[in-house]
N, C-alpha and C positions, 0 to 999 in steps of 0.2 A: 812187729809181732808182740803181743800181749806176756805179761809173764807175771806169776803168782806174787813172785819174789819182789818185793819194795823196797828197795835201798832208799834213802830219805831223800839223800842228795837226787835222786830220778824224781822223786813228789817236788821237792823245792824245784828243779828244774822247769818243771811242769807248769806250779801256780805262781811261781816268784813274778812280782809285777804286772800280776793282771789280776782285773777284778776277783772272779776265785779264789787268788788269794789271800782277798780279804776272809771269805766266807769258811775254807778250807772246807767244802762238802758236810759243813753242819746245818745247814740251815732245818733238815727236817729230826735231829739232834738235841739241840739246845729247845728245850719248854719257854715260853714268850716270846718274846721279839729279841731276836739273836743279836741284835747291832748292840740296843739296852742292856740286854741281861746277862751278856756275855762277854770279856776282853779279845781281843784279837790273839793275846797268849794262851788263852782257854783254851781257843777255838784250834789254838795249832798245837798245842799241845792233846787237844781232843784228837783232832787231824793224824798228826803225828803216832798215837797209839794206834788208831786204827786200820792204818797203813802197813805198823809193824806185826799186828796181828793176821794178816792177808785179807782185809776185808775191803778191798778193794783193788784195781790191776791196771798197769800200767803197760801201754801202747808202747811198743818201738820202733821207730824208722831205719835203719839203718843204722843201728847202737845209739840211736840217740834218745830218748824218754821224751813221746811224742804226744802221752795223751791218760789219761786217766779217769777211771768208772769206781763209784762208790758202788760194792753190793755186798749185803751181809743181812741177817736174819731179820723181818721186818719189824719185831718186837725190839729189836735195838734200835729204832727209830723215834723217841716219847714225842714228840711234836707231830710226826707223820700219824700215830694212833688216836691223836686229839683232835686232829685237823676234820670237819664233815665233810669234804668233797670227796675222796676217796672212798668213803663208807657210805655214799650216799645211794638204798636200793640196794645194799649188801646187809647181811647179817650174818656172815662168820664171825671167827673168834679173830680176831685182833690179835692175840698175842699169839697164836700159833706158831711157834718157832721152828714149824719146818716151811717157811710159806718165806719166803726171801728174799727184799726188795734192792731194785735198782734205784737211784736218786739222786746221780748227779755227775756229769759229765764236765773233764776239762779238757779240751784239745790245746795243745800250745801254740802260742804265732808261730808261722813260719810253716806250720805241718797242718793246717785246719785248710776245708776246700778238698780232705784225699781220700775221705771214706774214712777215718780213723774211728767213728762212732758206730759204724754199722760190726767193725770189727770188733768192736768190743763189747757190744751185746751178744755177737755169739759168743764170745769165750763167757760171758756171765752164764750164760744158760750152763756150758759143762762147770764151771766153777761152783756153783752153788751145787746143782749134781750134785757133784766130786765130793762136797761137805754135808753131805746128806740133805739136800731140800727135797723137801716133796714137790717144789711150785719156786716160780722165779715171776715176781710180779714189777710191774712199771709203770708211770704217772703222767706221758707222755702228752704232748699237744700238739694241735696243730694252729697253722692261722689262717685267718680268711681272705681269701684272691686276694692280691695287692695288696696287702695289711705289710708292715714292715715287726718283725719282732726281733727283740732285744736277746743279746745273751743271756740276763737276766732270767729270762722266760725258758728259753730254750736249753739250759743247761738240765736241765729234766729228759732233753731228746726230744725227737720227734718220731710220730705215730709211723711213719711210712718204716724207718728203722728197726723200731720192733716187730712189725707186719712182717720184714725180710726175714728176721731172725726166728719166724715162727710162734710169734707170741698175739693169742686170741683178744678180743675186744670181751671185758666183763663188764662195763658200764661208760656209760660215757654221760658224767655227771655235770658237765658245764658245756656250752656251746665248743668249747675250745680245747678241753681236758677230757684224757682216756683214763682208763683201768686196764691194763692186760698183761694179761698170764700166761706162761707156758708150767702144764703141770706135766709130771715125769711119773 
């Protein structure tokens, strides 16, 4: 079960030892090339505030901290507002701080394989709600028949996920990449 509350030890739990944890759900965060421009302490101590703040929510199995979604106002993204695939064929305002993105999924070994992601996009939709969003948007992809994709790739979600959770298709700016929103 998801829960607003982020005790750190549940985040460490969650990204300790696996790739994510390198990144700590900054990559659309940090301005340039996150590996370069930013230390690994940065990134966790970026990580680490924004956990303590609720701006992201942690999956539970059975008391165990089984998974975790970045989402918080999409103006606190500067890399995500720079980037043109997302804004490709849109022309809103970009910093609209009631419009509040999804961006990054970790599921932990051992609990991935169980649905943990589809559950955690609906709690994003009431969670943003809950903080006033007017709009809960996502970056979602999919791949092509027999394509193998990476975690790399897919820590973003996939399209079928947010489909479940009610969330519209606004563009679809790459062969392989969505845009979509549930506005409230």
């Amino acid at each position: 079960m998801p829960s607003g509350e982020v005790p750190r030890e549940d985040v460490e739990a969650i990204c300790d030892g696996s790739e994510p944890g390198k990144c700590r759900c900054q990559r659309y965060k940090v301005k340039g090339w996150m590996w370069r421009d930013s230390t690994f302490d940065e990134r966790y101590a970026a990580h680490e505030s924004q956990a303590a703040r609720g701006s992201g929510l942690v999956a539970y199995v059975d008391g165990e901290p089984a998974g975790w979604v970045a989402v918080e106002p999409r103006c606190d993204y500067a890399k995500l507002l720079d980037l043109p695939i997302p804004w490709k064929g849109r022309s809103e305002d970009k910093d609209d701080d009631g419009v509040w993105a999804v961006t990054c999924f970790v599921v932990r070994k051992g609990f991935r394989r169980q649905g943990l992601t589809y559950e955690l996009v609906a709690v994003t939709v009431e969670h943003a709600r809950s903080q006033g969003a007017r709009a809960v948007e996502a970056y979602p992809m999919i791949a092509a028949s027999g394509q193998t994709v990476t975690w790399g790739e897919l820590h973003v979600g996939a399209r079928q996920v947010f489909e479940e959770a009610g969330f519209t298709q606004v563009t679809h700016p790459t062969k392989r990449r969505f845009v979509m929103r549930v506005d409230f």
